[in-house]
N, C-alpha and C positions, 0 to 999 in steps of 0.2 A: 567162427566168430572173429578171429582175429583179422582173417582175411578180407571181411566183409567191412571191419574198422579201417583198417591201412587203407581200401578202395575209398570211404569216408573223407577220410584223410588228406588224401592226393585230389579228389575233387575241390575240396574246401582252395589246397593250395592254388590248383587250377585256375579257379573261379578268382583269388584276390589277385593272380598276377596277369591275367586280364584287364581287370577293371585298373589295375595301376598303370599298365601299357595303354590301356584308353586313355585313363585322368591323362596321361605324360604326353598324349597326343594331342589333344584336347590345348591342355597350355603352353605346346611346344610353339604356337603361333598368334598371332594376334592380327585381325585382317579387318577392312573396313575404316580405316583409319578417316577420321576428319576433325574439323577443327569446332570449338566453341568458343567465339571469340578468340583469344590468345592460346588457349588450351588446345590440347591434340587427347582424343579419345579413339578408344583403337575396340571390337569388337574379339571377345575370347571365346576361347573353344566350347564354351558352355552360351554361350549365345548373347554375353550380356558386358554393356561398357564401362569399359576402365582407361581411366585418365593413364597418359602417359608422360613425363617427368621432359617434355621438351615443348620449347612454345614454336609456331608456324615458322616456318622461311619467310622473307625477305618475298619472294615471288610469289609464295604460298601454295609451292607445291610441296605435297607430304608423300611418302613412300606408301605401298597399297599395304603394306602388311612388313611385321617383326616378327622374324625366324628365330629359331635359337634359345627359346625361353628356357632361364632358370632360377634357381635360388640360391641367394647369398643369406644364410639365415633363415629369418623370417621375410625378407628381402625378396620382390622378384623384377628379374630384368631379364630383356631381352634385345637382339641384336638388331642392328637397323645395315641397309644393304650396304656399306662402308665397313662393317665388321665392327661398329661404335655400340657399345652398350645403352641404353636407354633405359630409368626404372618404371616400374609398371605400379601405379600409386594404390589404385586401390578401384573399387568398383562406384560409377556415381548412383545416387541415391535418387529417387523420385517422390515426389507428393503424392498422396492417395488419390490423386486427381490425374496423376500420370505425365503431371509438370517436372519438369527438369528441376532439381533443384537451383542448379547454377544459372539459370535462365529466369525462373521465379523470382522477382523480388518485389511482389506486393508486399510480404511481411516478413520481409530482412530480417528485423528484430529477432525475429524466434530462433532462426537458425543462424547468427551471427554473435556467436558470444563476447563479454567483454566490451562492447560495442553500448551507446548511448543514443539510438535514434527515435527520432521526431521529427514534426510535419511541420514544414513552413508553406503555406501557400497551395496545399495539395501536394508537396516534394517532399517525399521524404529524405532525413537530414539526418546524417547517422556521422559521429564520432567515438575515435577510441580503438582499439585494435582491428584491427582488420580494413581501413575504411578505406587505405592504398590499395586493397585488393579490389573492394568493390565500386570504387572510382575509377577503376584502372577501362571498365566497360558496364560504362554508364547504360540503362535502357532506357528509351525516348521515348518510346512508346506508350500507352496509356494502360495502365496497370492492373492486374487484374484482380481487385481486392473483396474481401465479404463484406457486405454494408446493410445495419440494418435499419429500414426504412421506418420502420413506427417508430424504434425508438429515438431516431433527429426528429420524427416530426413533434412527437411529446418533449423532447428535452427543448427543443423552438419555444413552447412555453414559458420552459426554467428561464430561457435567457431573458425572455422579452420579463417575466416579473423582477429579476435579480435586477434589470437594468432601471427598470422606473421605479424599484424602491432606491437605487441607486442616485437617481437624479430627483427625484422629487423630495426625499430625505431633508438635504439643507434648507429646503425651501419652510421647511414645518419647522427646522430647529432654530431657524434666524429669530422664531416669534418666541421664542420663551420669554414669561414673562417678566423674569428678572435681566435686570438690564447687566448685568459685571457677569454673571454666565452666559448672558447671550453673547456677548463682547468676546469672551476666552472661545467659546463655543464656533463662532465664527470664524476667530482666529484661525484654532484648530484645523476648520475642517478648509478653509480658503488655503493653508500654507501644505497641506499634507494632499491636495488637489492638483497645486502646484507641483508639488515633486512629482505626483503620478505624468501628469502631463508631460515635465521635463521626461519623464525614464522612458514612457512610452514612446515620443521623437527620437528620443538617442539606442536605447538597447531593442524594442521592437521593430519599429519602421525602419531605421539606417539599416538596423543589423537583415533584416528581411531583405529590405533594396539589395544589399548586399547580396546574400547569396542568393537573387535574382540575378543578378548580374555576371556571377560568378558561377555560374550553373554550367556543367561539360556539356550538355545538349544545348546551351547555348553559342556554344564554341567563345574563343577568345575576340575581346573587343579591342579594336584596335584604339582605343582611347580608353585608357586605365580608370580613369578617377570618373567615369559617369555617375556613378554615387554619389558624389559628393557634388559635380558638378549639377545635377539634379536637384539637389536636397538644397543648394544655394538657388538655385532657380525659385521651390517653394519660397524660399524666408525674401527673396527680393519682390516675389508677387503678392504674398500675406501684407510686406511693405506697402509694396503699390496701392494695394484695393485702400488698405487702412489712410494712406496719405491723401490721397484722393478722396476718399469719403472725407475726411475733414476738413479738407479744403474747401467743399461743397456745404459743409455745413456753417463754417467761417464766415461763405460768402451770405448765404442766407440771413445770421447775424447780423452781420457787417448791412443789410439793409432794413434790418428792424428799425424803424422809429425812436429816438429816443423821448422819454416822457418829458424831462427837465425842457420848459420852454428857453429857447434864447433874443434876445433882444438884439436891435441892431446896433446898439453902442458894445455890446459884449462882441460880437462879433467883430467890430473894429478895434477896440479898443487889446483886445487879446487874438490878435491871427493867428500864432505859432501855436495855440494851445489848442487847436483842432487834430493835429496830426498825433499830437500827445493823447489825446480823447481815441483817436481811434485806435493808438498802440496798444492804448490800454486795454480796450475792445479785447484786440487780438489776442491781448495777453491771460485776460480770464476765458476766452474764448477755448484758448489751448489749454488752460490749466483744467478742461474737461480730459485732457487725454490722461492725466492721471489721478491723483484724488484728491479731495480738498482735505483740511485739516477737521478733523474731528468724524469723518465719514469716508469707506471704505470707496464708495461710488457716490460723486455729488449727482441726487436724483434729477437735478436740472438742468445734466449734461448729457447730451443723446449720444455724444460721442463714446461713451462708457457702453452701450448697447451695443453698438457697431463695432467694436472690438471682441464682446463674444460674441459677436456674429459670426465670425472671423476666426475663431476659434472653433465652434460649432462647426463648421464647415469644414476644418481641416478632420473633429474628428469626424464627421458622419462617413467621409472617402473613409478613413480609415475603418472604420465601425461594420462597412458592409461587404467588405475584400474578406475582414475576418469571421462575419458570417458566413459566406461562399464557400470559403477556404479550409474550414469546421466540418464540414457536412461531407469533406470527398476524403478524408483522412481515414482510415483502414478502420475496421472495429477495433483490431487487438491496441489502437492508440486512441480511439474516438473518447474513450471516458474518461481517460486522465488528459486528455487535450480539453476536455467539457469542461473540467472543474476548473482549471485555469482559464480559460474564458469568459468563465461567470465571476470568477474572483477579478479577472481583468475589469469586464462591464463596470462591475460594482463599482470599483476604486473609481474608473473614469468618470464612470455618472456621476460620484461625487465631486469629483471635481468641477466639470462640468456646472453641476448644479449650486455648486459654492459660487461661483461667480451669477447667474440668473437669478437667485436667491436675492442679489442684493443689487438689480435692477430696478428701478423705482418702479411703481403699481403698484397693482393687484397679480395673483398668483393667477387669475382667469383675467382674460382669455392668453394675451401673448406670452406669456412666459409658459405657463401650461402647453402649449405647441409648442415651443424651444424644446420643451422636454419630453414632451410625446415622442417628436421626431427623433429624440436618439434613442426611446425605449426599442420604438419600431424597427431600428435601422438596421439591428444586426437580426433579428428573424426574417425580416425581409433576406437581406443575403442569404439564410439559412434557408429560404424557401426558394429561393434563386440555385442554390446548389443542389438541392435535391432536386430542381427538374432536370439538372444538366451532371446527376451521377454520374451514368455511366459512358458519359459522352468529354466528362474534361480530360483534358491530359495540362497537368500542372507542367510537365516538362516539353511541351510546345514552344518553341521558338517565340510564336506572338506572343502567346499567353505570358512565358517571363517576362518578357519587352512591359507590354501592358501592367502588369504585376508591379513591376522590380519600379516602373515610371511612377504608379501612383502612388505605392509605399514611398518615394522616397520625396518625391512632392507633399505628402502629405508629412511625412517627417519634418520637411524645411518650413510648413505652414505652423506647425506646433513650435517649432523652435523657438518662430519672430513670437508667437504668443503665449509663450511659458516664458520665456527670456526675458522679452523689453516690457509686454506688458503685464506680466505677472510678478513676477519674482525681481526683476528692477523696480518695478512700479510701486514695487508695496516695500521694499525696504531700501533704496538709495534715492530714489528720487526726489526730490523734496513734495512734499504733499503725502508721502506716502504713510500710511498706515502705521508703520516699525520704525521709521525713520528715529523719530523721539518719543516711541512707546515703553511704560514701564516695565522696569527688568522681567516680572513676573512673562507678560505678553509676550516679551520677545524668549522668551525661554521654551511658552508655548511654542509661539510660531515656527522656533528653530527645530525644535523637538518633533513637531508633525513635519515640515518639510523633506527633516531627512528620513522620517519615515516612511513617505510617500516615492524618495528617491531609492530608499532600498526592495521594499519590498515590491513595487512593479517591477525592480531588475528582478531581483529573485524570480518573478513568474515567467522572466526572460528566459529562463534555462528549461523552460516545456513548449514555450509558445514564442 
């Protein structure tokens, strides 16, 4: 019995110093070596890759294999053909899809701790630790993300109702019947439209052109400031169209008929007071470009239409990029990118619709199409990107070029018309609305403005 235990025994030890002289052969080497990106991954005795603790040569040639493997610790390293120690970090991991993790970056987020990422434009935007690592090799590529298709086409709904209750809204609350709440009411919702507009030019669109611009698949632009040089381009052409429309309208005036008949002794007897007639012309003529006294928009000046026109057009460009733009964003971001979109819509359409609202008419026919077309504008994009899922790549060379251009055009278009004719218009300018309104009104007025400047930034930090 005993002899039969001792033989037990000595097999058992047999058997473990074996399999240790395996294991020790096994990780005495490391072979296969290649690069991923910057990184060098070397293949172990067990058949499976681990990162190794040095980034490529200069020429990019790597040794075929690390002799010598050992442990300092928990620690292991091994020798490179220089007799230079090298550590052996650890084994890389894969998705259950059999994706590299270091090569995956549909959805960073998940596996990027610490880190704050979100979707500009179909790019994902990620800040906060780690973002020098994952900057360092950018992928251009078109990404390979889960996307689910019913539910953009039903959330295409939420948008288009969130936005025409958005825009058609002011147009119902201008009528209340009491006139000193209609008055505060319009205030309200004209000065906090305002802000939205300002915040959306300056914290969405700049800041979007921006990291258009700035994009490493874009590589570096040898003209620094095309952002801004851009965004000055919009607000010198929202000038252009608006000067020009009113010159055209001037001129048309300027041949209206006048009804007061004149005689020929007036005519002689007073010559110099014809040109004074016609300055004066000119002078009510322009006092259409901002508001008369006692009315936000004098209904008898078409020049007030043609300004949100002008308006309206900078945002629809804007309106249908972020439709587009919506729909190619990852799931694991698509729902909290949704709801800040629909919060965005809203605000805008109000704003939007604070100005139509107090267009002279009827709500039907023209105004009613003013505001259709921006309920429409961003599920059209929305139905725009779901044809073209899995074919965009936000990080395409044109695609930023085109992007990063009309974000920042359409920023410069909001500028000139949150700036000179919103928010100048209705409190410095003479004629303006606030200029000599009672304390109560301008308390309003100041009250919604800055809240419509804060809280679009706010939406800034998701979208």
């Amino acid at each position: 019995m005993v002899k039969f235990t001792t033989l037990l025994l000595l097999s058992a030890v047999a058997r473990a110093q074996t399999a240790s002289s395996t294991s020790s052969a096994q990780s005495s080497a490391i072979t296969g070596c290649h690069n991923h990106g910057d990184q060098v991954f070397c293949i172990n005795g067990s058949g499976e890759e681990v990162q190794v603790s040095m980034t490529a040569t200069p020429t990019g040639e790597l040794p075929a294999q690390f002799t010598g493997c050992h442990a300092h610790g928990s620690e292991q390293f091994c020798m490179d053909a220089q007799g230079n120690e090298v550590q052996v970090i650890g084994e890389e991991t894969t998705d259950e899809h059999g994706h590299d993790e270091h090569s995956h970056e549909g959805e960073s987020s998940e596996n990027s701790a610490g880190q704050n990422c979100h979707f500009h434009a179909g790019v994902e935007h990620c800040v906060g630790a780690g973002e020098s690592e994952q900057s360092s090799t950018p992928s251009c590529g078109i990404q390979d993300r889960d996307y689910n298709v019913p539910l953009r086409i039903g959330t295409l709904f939420v948008v288009l109702v969130t936005s025409a209750i958005g825009v058609f809204a002011p147009m119902l609350l201008v009528n209340l019947p009491f006139k000193t709440l209609n008055t505060m009411v319009s205030t309200g919702i004209k000065q906090f439209g305002t802000g939205i507009i300002i915040a959306t030019a300056f914290v969405h669109l700049y800041t979007h052109a921006s990291l258009m611009f700035t994009n490493d698949c874009l590589g570096e632009l040898e003209y620094e400031a095309t952002t801004s040089a851009v965004v000055m381009a919009g607000i010198f052409l929202a000038f252009l169209i608006e000067y020009i429309g009113h010159r055209i309208i001037l001129a048309r005036g300027s041949k209206t008929p006048t009804t007061t008949p004149e005689t020929p002794e007036q005519n002689v007897a007073e010559p110099k007071e014809q040109p004074n007639t016609h300055q004066c012309q000119q002078t009510h003529a322009l006092a259409g470009l901002g508001h008369s006294h006692g009315s936000p928009y004098d209904p008898t000046k078409p020049t007030s239409k043609f300004s949100v026109l002008v308006m309206e057009a900078g945002v629809l460009f804007h309106s249908i990029l972020i439709g587009i733009t919506l729909v190619v964003a990852g799931d694991s971001f698509y729902r909290t990118l949704l709801v800040v979109i629909v919060f965005h819509q809203f605000f805008e359409g109000l704003a939007l619709g604070a100005r139509i609202a107090l267009l002279p008419g009827r709500i039907f026919p023209s105004k009613a199409i003013m505001a259709i077309a921006f309920a429409l504008i961003t599920p059209i994009g929305m139905a725009i990107g779901i044809g073209v899922l899995n074919s965009f790549n936000g990080n395409e060379k044109s695609t930023l070029i085109a992007l990063g251009t009309l974000d920042a055009l359409s920023a410069g278009i909001l500028v000139w018309v949150a700036v000179v004719d919103m928010w100048a218009r209705d409190w410095v300018i003479e004629g303006g609305e606030l200029v000599d309104a009672g304390l109560g009104r301008v308390a309003i007025g100041g009250i919604s403005l800055i809240a419509g400047l804060v809280l679009m930034s706010l939406l800034g930090k998701w979208a």
